[in-house]
N, CA, C and O of each residue as an XYZ file, in Angstrom:
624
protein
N      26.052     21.310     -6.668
C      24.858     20.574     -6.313
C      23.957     20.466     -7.544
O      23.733     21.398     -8.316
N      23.399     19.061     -7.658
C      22.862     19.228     -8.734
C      21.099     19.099     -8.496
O      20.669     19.215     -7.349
N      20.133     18.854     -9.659
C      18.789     19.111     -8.927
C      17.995     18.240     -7.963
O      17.119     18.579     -7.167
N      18.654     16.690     -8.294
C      18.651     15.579     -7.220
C      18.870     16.097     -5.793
O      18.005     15.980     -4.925
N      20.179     16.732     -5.566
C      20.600     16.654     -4.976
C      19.905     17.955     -3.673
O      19.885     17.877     -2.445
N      19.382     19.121     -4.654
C      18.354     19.984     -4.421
C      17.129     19.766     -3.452
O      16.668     20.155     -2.379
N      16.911     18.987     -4.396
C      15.562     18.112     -3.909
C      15.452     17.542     -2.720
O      14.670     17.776     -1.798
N      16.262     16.812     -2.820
C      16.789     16.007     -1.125
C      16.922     16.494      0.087
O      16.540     16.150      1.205
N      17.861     17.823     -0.579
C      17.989     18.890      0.751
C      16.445     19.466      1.184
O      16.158     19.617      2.372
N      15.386     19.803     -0.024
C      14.287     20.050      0.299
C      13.529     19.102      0.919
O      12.388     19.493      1.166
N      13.730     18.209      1.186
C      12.576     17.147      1.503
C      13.126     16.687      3.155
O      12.433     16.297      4.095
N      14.653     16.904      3.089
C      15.020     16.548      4.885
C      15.044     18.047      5.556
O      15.074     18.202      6.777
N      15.025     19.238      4.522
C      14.825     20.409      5.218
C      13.535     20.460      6.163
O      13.290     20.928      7.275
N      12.688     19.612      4.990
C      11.154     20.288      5.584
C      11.097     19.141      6.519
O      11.498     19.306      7.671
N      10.608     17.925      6.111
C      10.855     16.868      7.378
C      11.623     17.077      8.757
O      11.393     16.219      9.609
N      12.599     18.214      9.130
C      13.549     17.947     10.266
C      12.397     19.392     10.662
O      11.791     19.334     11.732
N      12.212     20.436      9.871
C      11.071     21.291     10.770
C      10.255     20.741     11.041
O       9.854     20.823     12.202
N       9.556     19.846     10.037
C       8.064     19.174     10.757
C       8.271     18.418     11.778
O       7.324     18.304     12.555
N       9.442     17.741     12.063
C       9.549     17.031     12.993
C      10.123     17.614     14.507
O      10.131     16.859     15.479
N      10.714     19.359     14.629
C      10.269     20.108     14.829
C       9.150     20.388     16.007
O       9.153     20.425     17.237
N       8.052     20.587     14.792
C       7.083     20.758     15.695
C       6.316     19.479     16.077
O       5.876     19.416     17.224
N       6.164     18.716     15.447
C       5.705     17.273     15.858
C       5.470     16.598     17.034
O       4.560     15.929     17.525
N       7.080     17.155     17.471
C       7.640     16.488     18.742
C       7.596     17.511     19.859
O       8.093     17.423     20.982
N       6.761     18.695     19.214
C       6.929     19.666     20.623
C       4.900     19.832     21.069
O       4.544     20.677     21.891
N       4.040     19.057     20.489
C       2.887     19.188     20.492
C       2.942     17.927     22.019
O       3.519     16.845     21.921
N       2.475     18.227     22.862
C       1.824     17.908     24.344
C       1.138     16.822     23.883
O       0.370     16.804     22.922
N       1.571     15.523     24.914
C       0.878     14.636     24.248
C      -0.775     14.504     24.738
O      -1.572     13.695     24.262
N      -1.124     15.679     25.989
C      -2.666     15.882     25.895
C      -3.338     16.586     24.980
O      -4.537     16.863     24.976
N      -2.269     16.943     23.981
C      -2.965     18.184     22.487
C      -2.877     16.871     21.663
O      -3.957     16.371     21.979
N      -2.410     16.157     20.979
C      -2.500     15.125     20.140
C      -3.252     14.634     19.269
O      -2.985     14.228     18.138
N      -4.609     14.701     20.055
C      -5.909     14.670     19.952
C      -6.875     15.448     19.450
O      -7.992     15.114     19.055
N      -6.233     16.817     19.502
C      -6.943     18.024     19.423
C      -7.434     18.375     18.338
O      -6.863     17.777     17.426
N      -8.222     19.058     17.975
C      -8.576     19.682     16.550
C      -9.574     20.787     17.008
O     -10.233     20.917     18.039
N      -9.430     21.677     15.669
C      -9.787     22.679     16.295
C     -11.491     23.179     15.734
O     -12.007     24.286     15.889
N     -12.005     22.132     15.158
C     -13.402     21.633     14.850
C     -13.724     20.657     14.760
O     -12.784     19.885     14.570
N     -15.070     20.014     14.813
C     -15.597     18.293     14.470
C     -15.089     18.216     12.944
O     -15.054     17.070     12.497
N     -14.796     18.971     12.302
C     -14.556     18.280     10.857
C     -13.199     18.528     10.261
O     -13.017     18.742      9.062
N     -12.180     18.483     11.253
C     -11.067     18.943     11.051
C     -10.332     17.483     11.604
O     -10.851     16.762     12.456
N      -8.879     17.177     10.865
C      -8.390     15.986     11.526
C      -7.962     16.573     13.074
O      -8.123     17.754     13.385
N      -7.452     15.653     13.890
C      -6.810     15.810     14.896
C      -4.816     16.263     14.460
O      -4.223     16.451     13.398
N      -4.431     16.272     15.771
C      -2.822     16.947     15.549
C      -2.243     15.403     14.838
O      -1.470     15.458     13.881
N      -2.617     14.283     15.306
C      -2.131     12.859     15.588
C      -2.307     12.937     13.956
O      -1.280     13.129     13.304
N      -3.385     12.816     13.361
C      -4.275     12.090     12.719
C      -3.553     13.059     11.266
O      -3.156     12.561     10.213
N      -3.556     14.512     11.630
C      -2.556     15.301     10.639
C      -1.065     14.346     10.132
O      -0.724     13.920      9.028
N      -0.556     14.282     11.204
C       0.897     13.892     10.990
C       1.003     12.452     11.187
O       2.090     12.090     11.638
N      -0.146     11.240     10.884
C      -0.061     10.449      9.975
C      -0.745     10.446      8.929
O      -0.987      9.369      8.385
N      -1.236     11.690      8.378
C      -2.022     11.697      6.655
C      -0.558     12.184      6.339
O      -0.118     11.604      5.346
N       0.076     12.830      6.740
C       1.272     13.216      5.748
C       2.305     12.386      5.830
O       3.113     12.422      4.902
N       2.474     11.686      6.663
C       3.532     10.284      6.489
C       2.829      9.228      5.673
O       3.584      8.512      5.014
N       1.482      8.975      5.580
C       0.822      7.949      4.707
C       0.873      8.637      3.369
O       1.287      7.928      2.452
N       0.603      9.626      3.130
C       0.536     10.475      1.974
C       2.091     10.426      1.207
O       2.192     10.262     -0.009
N       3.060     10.563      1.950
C       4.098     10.887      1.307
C       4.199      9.336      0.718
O       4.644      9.300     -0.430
N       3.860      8.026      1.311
C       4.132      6.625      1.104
C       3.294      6.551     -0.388
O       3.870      6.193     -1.415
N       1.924      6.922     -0.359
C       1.339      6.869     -1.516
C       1.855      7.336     -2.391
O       2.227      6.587     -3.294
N       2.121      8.940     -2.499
C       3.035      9.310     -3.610
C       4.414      8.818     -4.113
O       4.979      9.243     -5.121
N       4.931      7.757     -3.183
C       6.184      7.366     -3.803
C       5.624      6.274     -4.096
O       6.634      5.670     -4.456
N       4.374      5.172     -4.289
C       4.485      4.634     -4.962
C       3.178      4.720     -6.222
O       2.549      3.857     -6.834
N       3.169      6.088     -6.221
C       2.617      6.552     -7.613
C       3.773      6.864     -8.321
O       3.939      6.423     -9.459
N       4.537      7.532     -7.806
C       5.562      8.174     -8.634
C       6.467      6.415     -9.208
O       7.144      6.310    -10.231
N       6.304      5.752     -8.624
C       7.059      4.643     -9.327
C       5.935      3.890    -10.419
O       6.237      3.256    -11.430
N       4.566      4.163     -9.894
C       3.959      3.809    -10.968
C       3.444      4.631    -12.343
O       2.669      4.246    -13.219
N       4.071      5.743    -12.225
C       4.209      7.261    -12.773
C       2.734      7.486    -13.065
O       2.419      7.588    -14.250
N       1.627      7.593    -11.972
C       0.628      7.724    -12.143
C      -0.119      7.236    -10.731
O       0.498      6.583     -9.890
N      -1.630      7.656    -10.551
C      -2.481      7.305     -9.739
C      -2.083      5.429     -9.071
O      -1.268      4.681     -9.611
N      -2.694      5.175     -8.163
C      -2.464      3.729     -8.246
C      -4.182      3.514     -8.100
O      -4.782      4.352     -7.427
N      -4.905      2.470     -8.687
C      -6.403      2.120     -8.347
C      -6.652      1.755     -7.318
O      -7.785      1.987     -6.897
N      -5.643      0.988     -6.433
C      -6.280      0.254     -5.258
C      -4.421      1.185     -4.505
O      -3.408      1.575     -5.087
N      -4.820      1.169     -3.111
C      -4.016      1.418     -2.273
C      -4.227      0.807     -0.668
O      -5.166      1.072      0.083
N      -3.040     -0.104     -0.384
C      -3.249     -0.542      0.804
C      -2.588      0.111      1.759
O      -1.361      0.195      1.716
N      -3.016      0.432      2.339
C      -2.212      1.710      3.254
C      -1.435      0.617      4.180
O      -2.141     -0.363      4.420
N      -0.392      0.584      4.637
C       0.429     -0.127      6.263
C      -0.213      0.173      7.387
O      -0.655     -0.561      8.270
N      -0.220      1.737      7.221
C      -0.516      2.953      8.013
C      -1.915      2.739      8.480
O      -2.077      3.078      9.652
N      -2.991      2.255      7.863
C      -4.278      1.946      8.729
C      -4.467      0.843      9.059
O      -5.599      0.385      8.903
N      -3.383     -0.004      9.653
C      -3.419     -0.890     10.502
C      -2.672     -0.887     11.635
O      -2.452     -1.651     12.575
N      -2.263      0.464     11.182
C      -1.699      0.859     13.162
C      -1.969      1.804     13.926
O      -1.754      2.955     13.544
N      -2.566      1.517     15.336
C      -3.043      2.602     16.026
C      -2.648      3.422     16.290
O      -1.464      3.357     16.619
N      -3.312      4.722     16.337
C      -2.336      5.898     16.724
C      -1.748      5.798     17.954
O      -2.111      5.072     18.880
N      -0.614      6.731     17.922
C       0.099      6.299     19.616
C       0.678      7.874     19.540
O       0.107      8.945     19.336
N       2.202      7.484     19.823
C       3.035      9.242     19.657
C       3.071      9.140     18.630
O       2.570      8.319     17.861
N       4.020     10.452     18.422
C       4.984     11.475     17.175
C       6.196     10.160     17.480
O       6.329      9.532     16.430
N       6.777      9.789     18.208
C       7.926      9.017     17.703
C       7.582      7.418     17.137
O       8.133      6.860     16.188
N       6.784      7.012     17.787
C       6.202      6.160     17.185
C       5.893      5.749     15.654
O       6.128      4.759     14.962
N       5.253      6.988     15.461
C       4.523      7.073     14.188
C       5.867      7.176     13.326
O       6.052      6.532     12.294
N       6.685      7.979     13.830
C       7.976      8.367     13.064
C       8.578      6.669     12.762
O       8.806      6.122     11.682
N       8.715      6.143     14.152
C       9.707      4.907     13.620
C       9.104      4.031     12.743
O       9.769      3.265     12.046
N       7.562      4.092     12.712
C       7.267      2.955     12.113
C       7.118      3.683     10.415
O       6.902      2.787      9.600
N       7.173      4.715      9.942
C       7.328      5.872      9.014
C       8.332      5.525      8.152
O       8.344      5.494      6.922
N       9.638      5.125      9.409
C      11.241      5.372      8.827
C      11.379      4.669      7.511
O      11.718      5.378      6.564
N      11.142      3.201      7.260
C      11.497      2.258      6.555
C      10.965      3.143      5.081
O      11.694      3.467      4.144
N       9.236      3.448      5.242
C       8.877      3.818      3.480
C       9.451      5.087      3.162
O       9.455      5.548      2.020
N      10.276      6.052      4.868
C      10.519      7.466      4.310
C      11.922      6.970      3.622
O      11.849      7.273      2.431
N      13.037      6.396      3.874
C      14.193      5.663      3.854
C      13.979      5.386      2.367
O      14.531      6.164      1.588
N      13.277      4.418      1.884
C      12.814      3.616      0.553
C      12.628      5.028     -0.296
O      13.519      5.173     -1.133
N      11.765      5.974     -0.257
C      11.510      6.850     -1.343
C      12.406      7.754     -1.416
O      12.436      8.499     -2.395
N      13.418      7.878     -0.270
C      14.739      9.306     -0.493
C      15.691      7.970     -1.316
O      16.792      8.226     -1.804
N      15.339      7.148     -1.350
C      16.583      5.584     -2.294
C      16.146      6.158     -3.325
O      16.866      6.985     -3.884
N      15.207      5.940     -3.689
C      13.781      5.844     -4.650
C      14.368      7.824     -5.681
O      14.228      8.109     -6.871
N      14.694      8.293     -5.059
C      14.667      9.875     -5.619
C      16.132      9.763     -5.860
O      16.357     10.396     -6.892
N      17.128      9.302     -5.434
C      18.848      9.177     -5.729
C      18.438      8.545     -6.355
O      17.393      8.914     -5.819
N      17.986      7.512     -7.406
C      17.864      6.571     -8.159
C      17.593      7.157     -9.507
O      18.017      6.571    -10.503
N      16.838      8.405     -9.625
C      16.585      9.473    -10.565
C      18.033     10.031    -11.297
O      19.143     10.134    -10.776
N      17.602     10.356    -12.715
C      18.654     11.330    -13.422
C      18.308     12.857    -13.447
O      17.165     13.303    -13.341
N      19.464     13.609    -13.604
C      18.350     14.790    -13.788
C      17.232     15.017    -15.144
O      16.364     15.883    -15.256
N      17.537     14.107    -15.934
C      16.757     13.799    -17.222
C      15.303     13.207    -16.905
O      14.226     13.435    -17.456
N      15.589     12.486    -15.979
C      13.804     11.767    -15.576
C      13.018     12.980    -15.050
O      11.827     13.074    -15.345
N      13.635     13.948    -14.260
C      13.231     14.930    -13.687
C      11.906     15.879    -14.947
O      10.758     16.311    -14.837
N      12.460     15.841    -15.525
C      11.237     16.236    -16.499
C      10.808     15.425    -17.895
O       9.893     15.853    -18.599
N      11.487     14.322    -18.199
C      11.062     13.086    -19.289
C      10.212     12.362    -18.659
O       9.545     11.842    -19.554
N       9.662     11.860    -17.252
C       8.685     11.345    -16.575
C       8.002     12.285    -16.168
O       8.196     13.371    -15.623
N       6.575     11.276    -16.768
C       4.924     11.983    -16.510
C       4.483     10.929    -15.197
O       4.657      9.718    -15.060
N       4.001     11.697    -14.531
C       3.434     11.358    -13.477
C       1.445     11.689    -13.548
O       0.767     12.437    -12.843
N       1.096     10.913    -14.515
C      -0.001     10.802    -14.884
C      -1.525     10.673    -13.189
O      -2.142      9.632    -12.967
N      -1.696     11.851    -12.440
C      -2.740     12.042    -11.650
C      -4.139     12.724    -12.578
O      -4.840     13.657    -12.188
N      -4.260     12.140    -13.584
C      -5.731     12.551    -14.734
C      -6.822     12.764    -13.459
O      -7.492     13.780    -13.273
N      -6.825     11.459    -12.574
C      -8.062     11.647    -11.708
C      -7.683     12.507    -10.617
O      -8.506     12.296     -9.727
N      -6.843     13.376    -10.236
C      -6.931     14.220     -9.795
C      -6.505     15.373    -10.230
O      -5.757     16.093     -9.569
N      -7.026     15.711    -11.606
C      -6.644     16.425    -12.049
C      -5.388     17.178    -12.831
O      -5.310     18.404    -12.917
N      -4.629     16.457    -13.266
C      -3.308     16.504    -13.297
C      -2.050     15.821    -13.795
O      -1.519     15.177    -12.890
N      -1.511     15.770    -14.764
C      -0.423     15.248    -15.584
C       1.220     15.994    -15.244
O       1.608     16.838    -16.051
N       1.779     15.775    -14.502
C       3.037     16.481    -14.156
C       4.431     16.128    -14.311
O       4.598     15.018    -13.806
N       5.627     16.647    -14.847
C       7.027     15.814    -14.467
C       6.893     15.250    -13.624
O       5.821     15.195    -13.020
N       8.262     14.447    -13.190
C       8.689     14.030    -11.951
C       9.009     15.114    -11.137
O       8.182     15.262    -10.237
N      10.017     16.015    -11.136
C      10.301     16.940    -10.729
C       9.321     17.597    -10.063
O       9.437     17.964     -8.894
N       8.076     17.819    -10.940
C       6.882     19.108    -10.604
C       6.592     18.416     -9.546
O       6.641     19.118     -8.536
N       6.098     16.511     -9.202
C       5.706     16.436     -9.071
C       6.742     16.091     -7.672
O       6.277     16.132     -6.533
N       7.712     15.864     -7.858
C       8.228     15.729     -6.024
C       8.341     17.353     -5.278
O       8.781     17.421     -4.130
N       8.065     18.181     -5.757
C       8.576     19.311     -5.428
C       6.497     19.314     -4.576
O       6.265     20.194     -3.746
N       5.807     18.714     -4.795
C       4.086     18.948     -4.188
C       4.228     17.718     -3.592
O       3.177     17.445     -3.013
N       5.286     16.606     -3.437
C       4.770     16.094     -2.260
C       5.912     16.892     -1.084
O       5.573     16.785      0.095
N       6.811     17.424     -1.282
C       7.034     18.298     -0.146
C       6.165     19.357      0.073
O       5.554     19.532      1.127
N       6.105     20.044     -0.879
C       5.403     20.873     -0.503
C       3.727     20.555      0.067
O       3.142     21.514      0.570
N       3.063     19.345     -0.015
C       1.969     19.018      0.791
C       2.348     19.071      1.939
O       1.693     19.896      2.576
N       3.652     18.216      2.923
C       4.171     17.946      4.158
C       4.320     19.548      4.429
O       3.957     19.935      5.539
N       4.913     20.677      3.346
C       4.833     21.932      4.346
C       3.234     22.687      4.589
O       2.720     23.180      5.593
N       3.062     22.627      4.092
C       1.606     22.658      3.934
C       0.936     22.476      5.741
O       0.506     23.358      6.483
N       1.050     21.322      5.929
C       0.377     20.753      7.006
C       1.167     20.996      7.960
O       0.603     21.204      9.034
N       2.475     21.054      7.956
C       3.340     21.839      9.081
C       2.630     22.794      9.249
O       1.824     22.794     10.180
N       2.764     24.016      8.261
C       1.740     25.512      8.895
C       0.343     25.165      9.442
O      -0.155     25.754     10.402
N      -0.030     24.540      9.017
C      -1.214     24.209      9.805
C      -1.403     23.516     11.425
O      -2.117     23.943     12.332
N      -0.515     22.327     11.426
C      -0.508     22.258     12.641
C       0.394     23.749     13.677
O      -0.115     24.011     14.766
N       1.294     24.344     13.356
C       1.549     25.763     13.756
C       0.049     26.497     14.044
O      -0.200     27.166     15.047
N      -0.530     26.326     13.362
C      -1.882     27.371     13.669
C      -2.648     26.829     14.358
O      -3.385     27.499     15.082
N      -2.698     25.585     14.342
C      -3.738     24.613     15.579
C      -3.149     24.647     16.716
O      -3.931     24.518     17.658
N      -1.642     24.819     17.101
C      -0.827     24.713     18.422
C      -1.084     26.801     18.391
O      -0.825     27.419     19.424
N      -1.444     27.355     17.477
C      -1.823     28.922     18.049
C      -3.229     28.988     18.745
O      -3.585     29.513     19.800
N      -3.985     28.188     17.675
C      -5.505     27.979     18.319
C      -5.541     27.449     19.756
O      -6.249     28.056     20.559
N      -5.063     26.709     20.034
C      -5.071     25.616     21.294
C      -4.451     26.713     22.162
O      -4.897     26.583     23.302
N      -3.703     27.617     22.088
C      -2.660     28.454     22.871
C      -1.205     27.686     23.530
O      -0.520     27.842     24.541
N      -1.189     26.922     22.514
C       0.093     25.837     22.821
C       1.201     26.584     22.592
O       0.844     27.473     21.819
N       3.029     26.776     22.995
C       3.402     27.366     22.661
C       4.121     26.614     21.198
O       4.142     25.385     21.135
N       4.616     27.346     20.210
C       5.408     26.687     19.205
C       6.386     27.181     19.033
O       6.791     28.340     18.955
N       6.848     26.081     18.961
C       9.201     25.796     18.469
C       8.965     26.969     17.178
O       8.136     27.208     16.299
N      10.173     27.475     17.654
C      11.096     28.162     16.072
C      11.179     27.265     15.082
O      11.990     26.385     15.370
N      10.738     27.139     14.161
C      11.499     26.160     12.947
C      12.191     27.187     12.231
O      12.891     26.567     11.430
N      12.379     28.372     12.076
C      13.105     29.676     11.403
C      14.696     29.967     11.885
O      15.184     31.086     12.041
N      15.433     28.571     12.098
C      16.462     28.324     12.537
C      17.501     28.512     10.927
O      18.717     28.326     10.952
């Protein structure tokens, strides 16, 4: 296996847990949050499907983009499968988008985020947009603890 190939496994590893728990959140919790200034469960798990869309097309612009039109805020929230299908096409495009890589781009591409602080490989830098999506997995885990919801094993 090589580090492409690494990578990939990391990114449908974490995606098939998040999706996981995604799909086990009540669709009267959906809504939920566990303060006024906190997103909702919904609203979580489309910042990280919009998020992952942005970063793949920074990473093709190997840097910030100035303007960003999201797809994603022109559709209302609904379910977890929903959100998923309409998800599929840009998640589909950026796992193309990462087989398309050498292991040489993996660290010869700068992924120039100056305005957020930050100049990174490619590599560094796909390895933080998974790791953002796990990120927000544990979190919604702790909002389905807060709520007293029960939560799926992902420790399969």
């Amino acid at each position: 296996m090589n580090s492409i190939d690494l990578i990939l496994l990391n990114f449908n590893e974490i995606r098939r847990r998040s999706i996981k728990v995604w799909t086990t959140i009540p669709q009267e919790k959906l809504h939920w949050k566990p303060d006024n200034e906190a997103m909702t469960c919904i609203e979580m798990i489309r910042h990280v499907l919009e998020s992952e869309h942005y970063y793949h097309l920074a990473i093709q612009n190997h840097g910030s983009l100035e303007v960003f039109d999201s797809p994603f805020e022109k559709q209302p929230f609904s379910t977890v499968n929903a959100e998923l299908k309409f998800a599929e096409p840009f998640r589909n495009h950026f796992l193309k988008t990462i087989k398309s890589f050498t292991e040489e781009d993996l660290t010869s591409i700068k992924i120039d985020r100056s305005d957020s602080g930050y100049i990174r490989s490619l590599g560094d830098m796909l390895l933080r947009v998974a790791y953002h999506e796990s990120i927000h997995t544990g979190q919604l885990l702790d909002y389905l603890r807060t709520a007293s919801v029960p939560r799926v094993n992902i420790w399969d």
